[in-house]
C-alpha positions as CSV (number, residue, x, y, z in Angstrom):
1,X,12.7,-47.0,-64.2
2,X,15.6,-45.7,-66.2
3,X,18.9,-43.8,-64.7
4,X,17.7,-40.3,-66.3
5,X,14.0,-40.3,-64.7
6,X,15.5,-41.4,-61.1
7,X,17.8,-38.7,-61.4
8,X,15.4,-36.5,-62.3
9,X,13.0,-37.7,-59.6
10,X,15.5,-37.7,-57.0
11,X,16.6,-34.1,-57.6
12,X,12.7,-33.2,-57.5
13,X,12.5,-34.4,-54.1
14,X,15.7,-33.3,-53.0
15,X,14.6,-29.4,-54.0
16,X,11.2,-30.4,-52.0
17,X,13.3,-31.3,-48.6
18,X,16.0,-28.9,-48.8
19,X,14.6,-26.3,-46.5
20,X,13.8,-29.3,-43.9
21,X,16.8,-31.3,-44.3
22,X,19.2,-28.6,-45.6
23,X,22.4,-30.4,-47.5
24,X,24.5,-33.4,-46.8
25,X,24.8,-37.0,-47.1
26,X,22.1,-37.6,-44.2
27,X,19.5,-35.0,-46.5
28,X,20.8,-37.3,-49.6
29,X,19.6,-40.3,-47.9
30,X,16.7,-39.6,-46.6
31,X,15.9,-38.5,-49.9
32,X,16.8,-41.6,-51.6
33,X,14.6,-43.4,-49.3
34,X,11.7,-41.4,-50.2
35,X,12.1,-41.4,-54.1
36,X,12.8,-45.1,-54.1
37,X,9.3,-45.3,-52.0
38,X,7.7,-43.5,-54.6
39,X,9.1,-45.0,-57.8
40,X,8.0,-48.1,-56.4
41,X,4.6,-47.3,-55.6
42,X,5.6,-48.2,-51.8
43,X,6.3,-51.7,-52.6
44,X,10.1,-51.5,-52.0
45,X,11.2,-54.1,-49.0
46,X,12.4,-53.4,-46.0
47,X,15.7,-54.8,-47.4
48,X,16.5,-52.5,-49.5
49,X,15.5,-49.3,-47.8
50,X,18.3,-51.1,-45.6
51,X,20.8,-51.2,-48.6
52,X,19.9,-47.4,-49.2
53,X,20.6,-46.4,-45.0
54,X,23.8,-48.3,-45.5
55,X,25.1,-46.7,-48.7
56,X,24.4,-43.2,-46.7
57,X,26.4,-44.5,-44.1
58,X,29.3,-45.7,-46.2
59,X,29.6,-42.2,-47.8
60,X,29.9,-40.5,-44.4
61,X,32.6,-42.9,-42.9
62,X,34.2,-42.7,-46.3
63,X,37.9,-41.3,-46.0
64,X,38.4,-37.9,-47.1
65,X,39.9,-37.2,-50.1
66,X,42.5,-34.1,-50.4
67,X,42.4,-32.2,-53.4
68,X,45.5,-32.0,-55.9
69,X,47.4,-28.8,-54.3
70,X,45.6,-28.1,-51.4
71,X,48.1,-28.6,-48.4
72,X,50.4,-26.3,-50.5
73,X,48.3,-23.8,-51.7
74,X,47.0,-23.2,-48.0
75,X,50.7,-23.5,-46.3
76,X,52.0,-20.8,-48.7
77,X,49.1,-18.2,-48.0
78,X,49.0,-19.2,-44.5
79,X,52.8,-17.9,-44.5
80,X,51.9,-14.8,-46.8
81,X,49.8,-13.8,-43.3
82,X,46.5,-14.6,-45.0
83,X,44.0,-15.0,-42.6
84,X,42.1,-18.1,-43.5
85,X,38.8,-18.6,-42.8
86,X,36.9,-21.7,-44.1
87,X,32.9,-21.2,-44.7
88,X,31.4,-25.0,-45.5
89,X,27.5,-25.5,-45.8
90,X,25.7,-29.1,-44.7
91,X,25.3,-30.9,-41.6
92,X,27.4,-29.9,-38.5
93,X,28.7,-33.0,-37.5
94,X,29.4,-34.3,-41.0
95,X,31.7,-30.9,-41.9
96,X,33.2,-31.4,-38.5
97,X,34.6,-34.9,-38.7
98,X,35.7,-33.9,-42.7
99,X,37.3,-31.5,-41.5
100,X,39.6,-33.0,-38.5
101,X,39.9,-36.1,-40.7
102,X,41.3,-33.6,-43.1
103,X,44.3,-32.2,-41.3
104,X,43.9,-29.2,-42.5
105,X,42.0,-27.6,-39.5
106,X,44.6,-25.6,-38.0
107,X,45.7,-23.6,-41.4
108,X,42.4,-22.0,-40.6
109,X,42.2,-19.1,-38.2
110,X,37.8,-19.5,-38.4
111,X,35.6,-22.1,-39.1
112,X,32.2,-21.6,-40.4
113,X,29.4,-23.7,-41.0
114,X,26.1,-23.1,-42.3
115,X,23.2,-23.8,-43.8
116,X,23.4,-21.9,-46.6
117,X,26.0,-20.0,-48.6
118,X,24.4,-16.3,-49.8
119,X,25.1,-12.9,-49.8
120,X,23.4,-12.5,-46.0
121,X,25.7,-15.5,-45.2
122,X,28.8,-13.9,-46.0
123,X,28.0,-10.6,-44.9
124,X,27.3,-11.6,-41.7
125,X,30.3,-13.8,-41.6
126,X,32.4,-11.1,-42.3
127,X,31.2,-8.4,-40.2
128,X,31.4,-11.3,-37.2
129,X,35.1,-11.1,-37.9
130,X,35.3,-7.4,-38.9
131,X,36.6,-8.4,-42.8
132,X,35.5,-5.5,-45.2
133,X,33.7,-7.3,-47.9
134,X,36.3,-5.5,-50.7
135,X,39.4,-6.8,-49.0
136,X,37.3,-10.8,-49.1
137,X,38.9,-13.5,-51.6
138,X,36.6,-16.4,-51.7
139,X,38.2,-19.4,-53.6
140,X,35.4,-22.2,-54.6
141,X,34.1,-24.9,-56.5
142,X,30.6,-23.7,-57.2
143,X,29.4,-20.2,-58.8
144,X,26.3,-20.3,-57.5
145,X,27.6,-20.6,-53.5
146,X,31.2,-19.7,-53.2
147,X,31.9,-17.1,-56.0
148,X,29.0,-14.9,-57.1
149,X,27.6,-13.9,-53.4
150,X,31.2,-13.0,-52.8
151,X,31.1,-10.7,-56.3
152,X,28.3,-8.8,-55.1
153,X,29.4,-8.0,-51.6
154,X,32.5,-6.3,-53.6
155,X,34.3,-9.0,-52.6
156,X,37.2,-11.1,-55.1
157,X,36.7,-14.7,-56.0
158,X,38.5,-18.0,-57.9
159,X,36.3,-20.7,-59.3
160,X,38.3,-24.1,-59.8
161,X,36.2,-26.6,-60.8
162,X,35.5,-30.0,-59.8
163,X,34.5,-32.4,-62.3
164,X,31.2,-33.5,-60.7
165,X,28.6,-30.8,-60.0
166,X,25.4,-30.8,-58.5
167,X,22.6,-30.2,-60.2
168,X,21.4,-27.5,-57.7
169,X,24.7,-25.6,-58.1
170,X,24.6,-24.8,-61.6
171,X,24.4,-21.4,-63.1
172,X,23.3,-20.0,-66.7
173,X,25.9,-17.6,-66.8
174,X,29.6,-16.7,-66.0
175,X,30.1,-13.5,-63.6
176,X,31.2,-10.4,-64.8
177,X,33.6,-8.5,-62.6
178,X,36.6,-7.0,-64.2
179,X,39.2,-7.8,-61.7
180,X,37.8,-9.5,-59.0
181,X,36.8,-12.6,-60.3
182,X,39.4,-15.4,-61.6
183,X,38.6,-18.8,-63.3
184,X,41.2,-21.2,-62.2
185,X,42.4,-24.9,-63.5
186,X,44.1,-25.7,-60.6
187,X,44.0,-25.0,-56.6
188,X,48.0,-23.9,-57.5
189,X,47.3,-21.2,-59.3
190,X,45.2,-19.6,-56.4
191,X,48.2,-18.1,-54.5
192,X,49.6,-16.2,-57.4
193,X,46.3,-14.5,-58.4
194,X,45.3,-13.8,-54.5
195,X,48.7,-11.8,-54.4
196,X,48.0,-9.9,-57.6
197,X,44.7,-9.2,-56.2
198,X,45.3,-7.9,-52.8
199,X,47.9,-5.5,-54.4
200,X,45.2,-4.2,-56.2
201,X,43.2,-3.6,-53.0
């Protein structure tokens, strides 16, 4: 089997588990397991389901990476008196150990993780921590999660980009909402715009 028709069966069967398994490196895997099973016609060897357990496991003990900007970016809104709240989707304990292996843990005043970023998601997050959706600045690398839930709670929102996106998180189309929602380049630019937006607010 090619690379494209893996892919393309592995994202099949990742869309099939995804209300069992939910997201995550653990999901991925078992995933992997299952589409190599069924590529193979079930002749795959013990072996290399092994090789496929171990290359999940690699990419959970794998060191995190901090993005260009972000230790700044959160120290100068953390000292503008923005209240910080992180909101991650995937498996519990794999967000948990990212995020003390970050360092960033304490620039945050909540954490929140779930299994899935929507509109009910946020809305309920927010009204947990009495936020008014209108006065909620969501910064993010994925439309279809971070950014246009956020949009139509009345909330604000910056896209930055990464340069690998899942299939899952694509959208067709960019939002549309004068003012309140801000393509970004870099994780630097994000304090600047969040204190031209909350003037506006």
């Amino acid at each position: 089997h090619d690379a494209a028709e893996v892919e393309r069966v592995l994202f099949a069967t990742e869309m099939r588990n995804l209300e069992l398994y939910g997201y995550g490196v653990k999901s991925f895997t078992l995933s992997a397991v299952e589409t190599a099973i069924d590529l193979t016609e079930g002749r795959i060897g013990t072996d290399e389901i092994r090789h496929l357990i171990e290359l999940g496991r690699e990419m959970l003990a794998h060191p995190v990476e901090l993005l260009d900007g972000v230790v700044e970016t959160l120290a100068e809104l953390s000292a503008a008196d923005h209240p910080l709240i992180l909101i991650t989707k995937g498996d519990l304990r794999d967000q948990e150990r990212k995020l003390a292996k970050s360092g960033l843990a304490d620039r945050f005043r909540h954490v929140e993780i779930v299994s899935e970023k929507d509109a009910a998601t946020y809305a309920r997050i927010l009204q947990k921590h009495a936020v008014d959706p209108r006065r909620f600045f969501m910064v993010g690398n994925s439309l279809k999660s971070d950014i246009l839930p956020v949009l139509a709670l009345g909330g604000g929102g910056a896209h930055v980009p990464y340069p690998l996106t899942w299939q899952h998180e694509l959208v067709d189309t960019a939002p549309v909402a004068d003012g309140r929602f801000f393509p970004l380049g870099s994780l630097r630019d994000v304090p600047a715009v969040v204190r031209g937006w909350a003037a506006s607010v």
